[in-house]
N, C-alpha and C positions, 0 to 999 in steps of 0.2 A: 647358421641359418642358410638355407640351401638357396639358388638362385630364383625358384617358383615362391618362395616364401619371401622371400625380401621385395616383390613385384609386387604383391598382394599387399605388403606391410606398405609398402611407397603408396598403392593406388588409396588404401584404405586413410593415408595421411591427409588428403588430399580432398579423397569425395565425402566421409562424413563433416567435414566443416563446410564444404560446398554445401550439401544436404541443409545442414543447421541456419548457416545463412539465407538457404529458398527458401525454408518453413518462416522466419524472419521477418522475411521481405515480403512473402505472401499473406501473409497476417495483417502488413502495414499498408499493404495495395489491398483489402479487403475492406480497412477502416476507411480509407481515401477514396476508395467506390462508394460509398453509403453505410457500407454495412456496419450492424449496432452491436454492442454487447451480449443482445439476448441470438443474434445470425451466430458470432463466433461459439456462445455454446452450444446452442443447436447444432450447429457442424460437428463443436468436438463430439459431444454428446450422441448422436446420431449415426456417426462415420466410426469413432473406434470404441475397444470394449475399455471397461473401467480394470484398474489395476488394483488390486487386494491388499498388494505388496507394497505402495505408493507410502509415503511416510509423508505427511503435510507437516513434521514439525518444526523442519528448518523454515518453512515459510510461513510461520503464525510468530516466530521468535526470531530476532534480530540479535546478533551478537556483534553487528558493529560498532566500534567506536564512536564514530562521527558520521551522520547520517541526513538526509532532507527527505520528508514526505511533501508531495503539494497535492491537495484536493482541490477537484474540479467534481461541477455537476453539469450535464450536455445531454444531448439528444444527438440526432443522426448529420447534423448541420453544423454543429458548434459548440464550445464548452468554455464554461469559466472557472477562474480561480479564484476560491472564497478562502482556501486557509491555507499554511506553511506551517511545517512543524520541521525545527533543526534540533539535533539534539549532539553534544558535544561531550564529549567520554573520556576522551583524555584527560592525564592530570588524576589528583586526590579530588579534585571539585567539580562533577557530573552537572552540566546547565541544558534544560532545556528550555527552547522558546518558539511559541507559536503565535502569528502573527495572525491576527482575523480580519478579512477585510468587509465581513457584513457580522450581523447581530446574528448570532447562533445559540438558543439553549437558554435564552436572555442574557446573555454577556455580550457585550456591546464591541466593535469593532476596536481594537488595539492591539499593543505588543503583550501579552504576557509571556513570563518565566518561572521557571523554578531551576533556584540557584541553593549555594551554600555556600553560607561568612561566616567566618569565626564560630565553625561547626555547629553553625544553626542554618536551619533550612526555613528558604524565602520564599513567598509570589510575590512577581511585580506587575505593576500594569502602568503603560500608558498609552492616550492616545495617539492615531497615527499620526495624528498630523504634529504631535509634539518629538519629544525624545528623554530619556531615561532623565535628564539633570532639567526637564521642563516641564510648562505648567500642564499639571494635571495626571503627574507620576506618583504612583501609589506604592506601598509597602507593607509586606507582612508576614509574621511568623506563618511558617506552613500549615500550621494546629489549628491560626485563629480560622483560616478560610478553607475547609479541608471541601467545599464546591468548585472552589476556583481553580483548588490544587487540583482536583478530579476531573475535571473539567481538560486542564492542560495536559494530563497525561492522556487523558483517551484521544488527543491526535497524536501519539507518537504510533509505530506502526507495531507495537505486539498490542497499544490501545486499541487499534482500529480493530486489528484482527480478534481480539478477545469481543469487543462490543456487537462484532457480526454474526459473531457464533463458532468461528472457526476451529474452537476448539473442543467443540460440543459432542465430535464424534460422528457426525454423519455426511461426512465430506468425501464423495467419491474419486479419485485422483485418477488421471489419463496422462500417460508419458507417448513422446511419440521424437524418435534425435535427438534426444536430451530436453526437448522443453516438457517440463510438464504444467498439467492443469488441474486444477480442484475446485469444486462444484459442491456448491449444499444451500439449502434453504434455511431462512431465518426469520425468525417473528421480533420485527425490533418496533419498537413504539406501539402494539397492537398492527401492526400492517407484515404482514406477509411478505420476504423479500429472499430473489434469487441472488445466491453473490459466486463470484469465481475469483480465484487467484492466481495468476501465471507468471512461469519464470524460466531460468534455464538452470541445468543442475538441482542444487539445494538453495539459488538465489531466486527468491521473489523477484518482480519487477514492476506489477501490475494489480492492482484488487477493483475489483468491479461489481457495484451491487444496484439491483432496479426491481420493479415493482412488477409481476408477471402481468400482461397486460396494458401494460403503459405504453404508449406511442415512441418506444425511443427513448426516453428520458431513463437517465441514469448518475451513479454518480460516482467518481473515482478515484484513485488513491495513487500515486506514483511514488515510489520509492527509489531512493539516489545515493549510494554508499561513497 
């Protein structure tokens, strides 16, 4: 390598992760000014072209091991956290568990799991205010409850992303320094919803879904390998 080639190799070491870090930090000084979920796609949306070439499927499928999702729903001011979902992959014996902390779907705020004992697969439930050995801890084969089993899998995050539509085929992706973004529309409960997903590489990081028209309000998905 010649000495103008190893210049260019140094600077280029140097200013694309410079680059990737300002796209980052500008993103995260965009939320901390106000702006909502439906401003950042409009930006992407509006500022670069869509990419044909974009492959959304490492970020609709998760191949980690040991993982946390936590959702939150907010607006341009504030946001809460209504569920956790961990899920633990190591081992012969796969456990996931999500923890709700309001009534969602009519399942009442507690720990559920799905586990596996003596090669039989489990839900559990109890409430928060108890713990798995106290009053008011529940048990059951996975067949007898296959709601509650459905139920726990659709917070893990290939559940979120299947339930949004992500994998429906009409998702436009924008790359721009490695992060990219994907965009599609989704009709989940009879209501119309814009959702996006962002991340860097082929990692997710982020899914964001709201109602076109809504003041703000939104609700979100954080993923934690």
């Amino acid at each position: 390598m010649n000495e103008k080639r190893k210049i260019i190799f140094k600077e280029a070491l140097f200013t694309v992760p410079f680059l990737l870090i300002a796209a980052l930090a500008t993103l995260v000084v965009m939320f901390l000014s106000g702006r909502t979920p439906q401003d950042i796609e409009r930006l992407v949306v509006s500022n670069f072209k869509s990419d044909s070439s974009a492959d959304i499927a490492p970020f609709v499928k998760t191949d980690a091991k040991d993982y946390t999702v936590r959702y939150y729903y907010g607006d341009n001011t504030s946001s809460e956290l209504y569920a956790e979902f961990s899920y633990e992959g190591k081992g012969d014996d796969p456990k996931s568990v999500l923890t709700l902390y309001e009534s969602r779907d009519g399942f009442d705020p507690g720990v559920y799991s799905v586990m596996w004992f003596m090669s039989e697969q489990y839900v559990t439930y109890w409430p928060l205010n108890s713990s798995a050995d106290g009053e008011g801890f529940e048990k059951y084969l996975a067949n007898e409850v296959p709601l509650m089993f459905k139920f726990v899998n659709s917070y893990s995050w290939d559940g979120a992303m299947q339930t949004s539509g992500a994998e429906d085929g009409g998702a436009k992706g924008y790359a721009c320094l490695g992060l990219k973004l994907f965009v599609w529309d989704h009709t989940e409960k009879e209501i119309m919803r814009n959702n996006f997903v962002w991340g860097v590489g082929g990692n997710p990081l982020e899914y964001y879904s709201y109602i076109p028209g809504s003041q703000g309000e939104y609700k979100k998905a954080v993923l934690k390998k």
